[in-house]
N, C-alpha and C positions, 0 to 999 in steps of 0.2 A: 462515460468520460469522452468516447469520441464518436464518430457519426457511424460505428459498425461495429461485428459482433466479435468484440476486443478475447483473443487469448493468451492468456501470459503464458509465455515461452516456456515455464514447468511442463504445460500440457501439451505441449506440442506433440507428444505422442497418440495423446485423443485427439487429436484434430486430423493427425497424418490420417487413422484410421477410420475419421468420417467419408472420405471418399477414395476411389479409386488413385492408388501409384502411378506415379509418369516415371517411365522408366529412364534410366540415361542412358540418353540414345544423343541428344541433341546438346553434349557438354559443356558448352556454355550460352544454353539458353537465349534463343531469338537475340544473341549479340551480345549480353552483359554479361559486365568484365565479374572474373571469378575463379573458383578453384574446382577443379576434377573432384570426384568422387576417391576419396583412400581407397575404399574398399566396396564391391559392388553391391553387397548386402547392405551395408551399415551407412555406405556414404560416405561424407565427413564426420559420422560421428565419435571416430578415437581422433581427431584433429580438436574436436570439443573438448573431449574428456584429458586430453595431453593439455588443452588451453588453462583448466581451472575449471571454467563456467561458459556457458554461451558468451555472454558478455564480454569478458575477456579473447575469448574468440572473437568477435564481432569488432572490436576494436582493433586489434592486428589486420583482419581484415578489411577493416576500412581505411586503412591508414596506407595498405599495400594497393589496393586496387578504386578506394576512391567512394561518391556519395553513394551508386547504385552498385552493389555486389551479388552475388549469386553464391549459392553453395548448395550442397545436397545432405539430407535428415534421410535418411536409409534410401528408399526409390526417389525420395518426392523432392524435387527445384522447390529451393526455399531464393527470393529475393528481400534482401534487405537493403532498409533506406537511413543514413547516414547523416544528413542532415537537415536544417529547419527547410533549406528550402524546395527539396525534394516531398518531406513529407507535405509542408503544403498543398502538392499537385494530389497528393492520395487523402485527405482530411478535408471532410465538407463541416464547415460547422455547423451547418443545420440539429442535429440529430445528437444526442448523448446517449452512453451507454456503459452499463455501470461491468470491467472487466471480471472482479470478482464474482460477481452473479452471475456471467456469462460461461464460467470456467468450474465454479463450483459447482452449480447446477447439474451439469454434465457428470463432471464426476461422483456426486453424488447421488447421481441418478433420479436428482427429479425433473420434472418434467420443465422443458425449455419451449415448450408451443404456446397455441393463446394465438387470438387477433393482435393486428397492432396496436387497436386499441386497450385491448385488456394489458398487455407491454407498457403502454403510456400511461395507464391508470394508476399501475405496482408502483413505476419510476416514481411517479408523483408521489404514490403515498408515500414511497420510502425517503425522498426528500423531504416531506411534509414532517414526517415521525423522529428525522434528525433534527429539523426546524424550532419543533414542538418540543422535543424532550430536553434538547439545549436549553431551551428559555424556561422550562417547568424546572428544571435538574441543575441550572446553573449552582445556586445554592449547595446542592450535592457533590458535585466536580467539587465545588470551592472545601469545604469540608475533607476530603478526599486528600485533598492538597495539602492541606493543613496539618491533616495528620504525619502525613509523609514528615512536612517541612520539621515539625514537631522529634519526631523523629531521627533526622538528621542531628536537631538542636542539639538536641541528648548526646550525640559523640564527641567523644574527646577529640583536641586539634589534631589535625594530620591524622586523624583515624581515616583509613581507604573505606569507599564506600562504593560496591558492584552496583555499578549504575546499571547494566543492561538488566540485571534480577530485580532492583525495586521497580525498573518502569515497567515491569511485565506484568508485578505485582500488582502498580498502579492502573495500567490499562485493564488489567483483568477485573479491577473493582470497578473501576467506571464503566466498564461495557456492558459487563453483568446486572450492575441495578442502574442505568440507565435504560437498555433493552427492557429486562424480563423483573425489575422493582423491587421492593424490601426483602423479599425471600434471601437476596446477596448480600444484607446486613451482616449474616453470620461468615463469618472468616470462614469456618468450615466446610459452607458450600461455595465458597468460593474456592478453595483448594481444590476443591473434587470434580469444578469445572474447568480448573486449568490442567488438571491430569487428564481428563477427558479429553479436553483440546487439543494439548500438546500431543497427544499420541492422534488423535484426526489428522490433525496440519501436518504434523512430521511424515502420516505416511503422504500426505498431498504430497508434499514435497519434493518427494523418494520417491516412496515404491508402484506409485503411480506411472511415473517418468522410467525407472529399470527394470519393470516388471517382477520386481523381487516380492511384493508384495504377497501377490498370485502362489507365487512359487513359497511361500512360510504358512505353512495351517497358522502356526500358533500368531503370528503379527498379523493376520487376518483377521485371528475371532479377538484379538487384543482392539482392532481396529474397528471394526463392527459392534462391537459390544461398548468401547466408548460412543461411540453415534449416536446408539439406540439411548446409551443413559442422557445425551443430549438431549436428543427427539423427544425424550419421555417427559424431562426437563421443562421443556416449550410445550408441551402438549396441553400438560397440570397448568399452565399459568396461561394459557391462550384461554382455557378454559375456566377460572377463575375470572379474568377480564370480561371475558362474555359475558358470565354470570353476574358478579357483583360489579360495586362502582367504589371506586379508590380514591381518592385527595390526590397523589403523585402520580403525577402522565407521563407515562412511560412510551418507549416507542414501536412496542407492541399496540401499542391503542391505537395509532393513530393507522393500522395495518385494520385492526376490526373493526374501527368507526368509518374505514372504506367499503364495508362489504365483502369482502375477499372472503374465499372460501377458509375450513382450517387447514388444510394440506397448502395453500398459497399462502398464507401466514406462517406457517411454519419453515417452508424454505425461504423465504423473506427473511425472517428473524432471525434463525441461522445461518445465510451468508454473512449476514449484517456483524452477529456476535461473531463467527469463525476469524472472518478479515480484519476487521473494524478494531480486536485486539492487537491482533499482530502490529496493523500499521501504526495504531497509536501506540502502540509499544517503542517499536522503531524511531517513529519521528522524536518520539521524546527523546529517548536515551541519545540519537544521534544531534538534538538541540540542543541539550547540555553539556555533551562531551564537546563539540566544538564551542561553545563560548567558554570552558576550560582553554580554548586555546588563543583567545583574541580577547585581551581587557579591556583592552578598546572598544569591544563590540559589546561588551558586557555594560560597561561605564554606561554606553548610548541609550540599551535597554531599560537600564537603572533610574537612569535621568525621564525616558517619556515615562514608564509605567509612572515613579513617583510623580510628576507633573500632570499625567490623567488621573490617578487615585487616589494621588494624598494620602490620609487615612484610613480611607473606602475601600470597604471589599469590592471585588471586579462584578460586573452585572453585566448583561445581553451586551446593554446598548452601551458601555465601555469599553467590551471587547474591540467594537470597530471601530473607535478610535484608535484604539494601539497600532499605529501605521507600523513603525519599525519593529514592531514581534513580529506580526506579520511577515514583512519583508524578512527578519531573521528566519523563519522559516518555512519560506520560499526559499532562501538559500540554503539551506538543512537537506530538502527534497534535492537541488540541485549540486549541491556539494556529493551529499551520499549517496547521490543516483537510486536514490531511494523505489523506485520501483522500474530494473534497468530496460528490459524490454516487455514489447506486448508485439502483437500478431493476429492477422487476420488471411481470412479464404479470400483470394480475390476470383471474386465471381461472376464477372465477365472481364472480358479481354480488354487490358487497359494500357497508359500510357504513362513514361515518366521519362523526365527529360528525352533521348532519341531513343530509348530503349520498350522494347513491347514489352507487356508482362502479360505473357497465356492466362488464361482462362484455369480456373483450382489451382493456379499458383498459392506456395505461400506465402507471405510477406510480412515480416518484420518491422518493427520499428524500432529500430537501435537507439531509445531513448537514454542508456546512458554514456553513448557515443557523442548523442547531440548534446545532450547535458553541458559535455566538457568539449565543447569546438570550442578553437579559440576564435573561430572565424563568427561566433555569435556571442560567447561570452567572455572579453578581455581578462588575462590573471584566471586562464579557467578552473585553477588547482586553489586556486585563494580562497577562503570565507570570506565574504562582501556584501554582507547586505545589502552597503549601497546602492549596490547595480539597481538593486528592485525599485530605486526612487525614480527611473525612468519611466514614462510609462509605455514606449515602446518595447521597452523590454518584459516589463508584466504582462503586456497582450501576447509577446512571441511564447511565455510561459503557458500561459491559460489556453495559448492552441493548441499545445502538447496537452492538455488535459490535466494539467496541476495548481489550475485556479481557477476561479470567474466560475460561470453555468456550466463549463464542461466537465469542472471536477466530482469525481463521483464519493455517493454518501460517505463511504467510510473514510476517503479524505478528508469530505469537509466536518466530519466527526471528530479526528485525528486535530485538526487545525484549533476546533475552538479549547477541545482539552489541553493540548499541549500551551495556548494560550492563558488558561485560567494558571496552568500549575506554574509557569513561568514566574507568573504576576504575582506569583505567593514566594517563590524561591529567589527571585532575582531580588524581592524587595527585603529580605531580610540575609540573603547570605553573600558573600563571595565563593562562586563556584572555583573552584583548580584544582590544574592537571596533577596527576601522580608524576615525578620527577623519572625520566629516562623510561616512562611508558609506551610501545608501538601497538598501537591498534589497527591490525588490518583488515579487512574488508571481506566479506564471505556474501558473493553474490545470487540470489535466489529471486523467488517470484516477488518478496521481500529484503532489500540490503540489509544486513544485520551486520557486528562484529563477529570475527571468528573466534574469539577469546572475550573474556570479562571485559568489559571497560572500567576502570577504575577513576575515583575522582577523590578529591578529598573539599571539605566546606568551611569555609569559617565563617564567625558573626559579623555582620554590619555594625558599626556602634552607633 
C-alpha cells in the first residue's frame, strides 16, 4: 500500500519486540511535542486503554499537541504523524506494500525473507490473481449478489435486517470461492471456514496484542487447531490446481502459474482469504448503512448504475464506469476510517517538519486522524461523495494508500465486490435506517460497528 514495511497498530507489540527498547531517558524525544510515559513499564499504555482504542488516543492527542506527537508503547518512543502534509515528508510513492501480509506473516509465523525480487514477483502475482479472478468471477460475485438481494425481497416491510451478519456472510462466500473455487459451493464449508476464521482473526486481534492468548492453553489449541483446518484447507486445493485443470480461474492459479513454491502459495492465499474477508466485510456493511442515512446519495447512485446498466447485469468493464460508487466508496473508507492507523520501524534517522526522528523509532500514521482534518476534508463528519469528484482530492486519497496503484489486494478486492453487490441492491431496493438506531464505532486493525447494524429495505416499483 505504501513505500515500506506497513504494520497495523494491533501488532505493535511484535514490532516493539523486533528490536531493542529505548529506554525513557530523553522524554520528549529529540524536541517533539508529546506526553511522559504514565507508568515506566507500560508507558502510555493505560492512557490507551482509559482512551477506547489507539485511535481514539491518537486523536485527543493530536488535537492537544498538534501534527507531529510523541508518546511511549512500554520502553519504545512511538512518533505519530497527524496530517496529509506531514505524512507526505515520510511516503515515497515509489514502492507498495501490501500491510496485511506484512503483519500477518509475522504473526503467523511464516516466513517474511526472499530477495527483492522474489518480494516483487509475489506482489505481482497477488495483483495479478485479484485481476484474474475478478474478471473470471465477475459472473460469480454477480450471482452471490442476487442471491442475497433475493433474499432480502423475501421480507416483509420494515422487517430489521443485521446488516453487519449478512455482509460477513456475503464476504465469506465470495472470498472463499473466489480464492480456493467450487469446493465453497457448499454452505457447509463455508460455515466451518468462517468458525475457523473467526477464531484466527479474533485472536489476531486480541490476544496477540495482551498476551492473553499465551497465557490460555485452551484458546491456544482452539486457535492453532483452527489454522491448521485452514492450512489443511489450502493445502487439498493448491494441490488439486497443480494437478488438474479447471474451467473457473481462481486466485490461487494465478499464485501457481507464477511458479512460487507450495509453502509461498500458501501464505499468499491465506493472507489474502484471512484479510480480504474482514475488509470486504466491513466496507460493505459500512456502504449500506450509510446510504440508509443520505437519500440523496442513494437517489445519485440509483440514477448512474440505472443510466450505465439499464437492464444489464454489471461486467468488468462496467464496473469502471461506475464513477459515483466509486466515489461513494472512497467516502465509506474515509467516513469509517475504515482502517484507522498503520506503522512503521523508522530505520535510519530521519526528518519531519523541524523535528528529528531517531533511528528504530516507531512511527505512526494516524490515518484516521487524517481521515477527518477538516484542514483537508471540508464537513469532515459528512457523507459526501462529492468531495471524490475533485481530482485533487482522489490523488491526496491514493497517497494514503486507499486507491490508485497503492492500494493493496484485499482493498482492491473489497472495492470491486462491494461494487457488483451495490449495483444489484441499489437497483432494485430502497435501503433505510432503523428508526432512533446509534451505531457506534469499535476501532481495530479493521473499523467495524460495536453492535448489529440494522437496516430495514423496501421494493423499487
Amino acid at each position: 500500500m505504501l513505500d515500506f514495511a506497513i504494520f497495523a497498530v494491533t501488532f505493535l507489540l511484535a514490532l516493539v519486540g523486533a528490536v531493542l527498547y529505548l529506554y525513557p531517558a530523553s522524554r520528549q524525544a529529540a524536541g517533539i511535542p508529546g506526553i511522559a510515559p504514565t507508568e515506566e513499564k507500560d508507558g502510555n499504555l493505560p492512557d490507551i486503554v482509559t482512551s477506547g482504542s489507539l485511535h481514539e488516543f491518537l486523536v485527543t492527542l493530536h488535537e492537544r499537541y498538534g501534527p507531529v506527537v510523541s508518546f511511549w508503547f512500554g520502553r519504545r518512543l512511538v512518533v505519530s504523524l497527524g496530517t496529509v502534509e506531514v505524512l507526505k515528508q515520510h511516503i515515497s510513492p515509489g514502492r507498495t506494500s501490501d500491510p496485511f501480509g506484512t503483519v500477518l506473516k509475522s504473526l503467523l509465523r511464516y516466513s517474511g525473507g526472499g530477495t527483492a525480487g522474489e518480494y516483487r514477483l509475489r506482489e505481482e502475482l497477488r495483483d495479478r490473481g485479484v485481476t484474474e479472478a475478478l474478471r473470471s468471477d465477475c459472473g460469480l460475485l454477480l450471482k452471490l449478489s442476487e442471491e442475497l438481494l433475493d433474499n432480502w425481497l423475501a421480507y416483509p416491510e420494515a422487517q430489521h435486517v443485521p446488516l453487519s451478519q449478512h455482509m460477513l456472510g456475503f464476504a465469506m462466500k465470495s472470498v472463499t470461492q473466489v480464492v480456493m473455487g467450487s469446493a465453497f459451493e457448499d454452505d457447509q464449508a463455508v460455515i466451518q471456514f468462517q468458525k475457523n476464521h473467526g477464531t484466527v482473526w479474533s485472536e489476531i486481534g486480541k490476544g496477540f496484542l495482551d498476551g492473553s492468548l499465551d497465557k490460555s492453553a485452551t484458546r491456544k489449541k482452539q486457535y492453532e487447531d483452527a489454522l491448521v483446518q485452514l492450512e489443511s484447507i489450502l493445502k487439498k486445493i493448491i494441490k488439486e490446481r497443480k494437478e488438474k485443470s479447471f474451467s473457473q480461474h481462481i486466485f490461487i492459479d494465478s499464485l501457481v502459474q507464477g511458479n512460487l513454491n507450495d509453502q509461498q502459495i500458501l501464505e499468499d492465499s491465506m493472507i489474502f482469504s484471512l484479510a480480504g474477508c474482514i475488509i470486504t466485510a466491513k466496507l460493505c456493511t459500512w456502504a449500506i448503512y450509510f446510504l440508509t442515512t443520505s437519500e440523496e446519495v442513494q437517489k445519485k447512485l440509483y440514477e448512474e448504475i440505472d443510466r450505465i446498466l439499464g437492464r444489464s447485469p454489471i461486467t468488468p468493464e462496467k464496473i469502471e464506469q461506475l464513477r459515483y460508487c466509486r466515489q461513494v466508496l472512497c467516502e465509506t473508507v474515509r467516513t469509517a476510517k475504515l482502517t484507522p492507523v498503520s506503522a512503521r520501524l523508522q530505520d535510519t534517522e530521519g526528518k519531519i517538519n523541524q523535528f528529528i526522528i531517531p533511528r528504530e523509532t516507531l512511527v505512526l500514521y494516524a490515518l484516521g486522524v487524517v481521515l477527518q482534518d477538516p484542514n483537508t476534508w471540508p464537513s469532515p463528519y459528512k457523507f459526501d461523495p462529492d468531495r471524490f469528484d475533485d481530482d485533487s482530492v482522489m490523488k491526496t486519497f491514493s497517497s494514503l494508500g486507499f486507491s490508485g496503484t497503492q492500494e493493496c489486494p484485499e482493498l482492491r478486492f473489497a472495492y470491486m465486490v462491494a461494487t457488483v453487490l451495490l449495483s444489484v441492491l441499489v437497483k432494485r431496493l430502497y435501503l433505510l435506517p432503523v428508526e432512533g438506531q446509534v451505531v457506534e464505532t469499535k476501532y481495530e486493525l479493521v473499523t467495524s460497528t460495536k453492535e448489529e447494524a440494522w437496516i430495514t429495505v423496501s421494493k423499487r416499483s
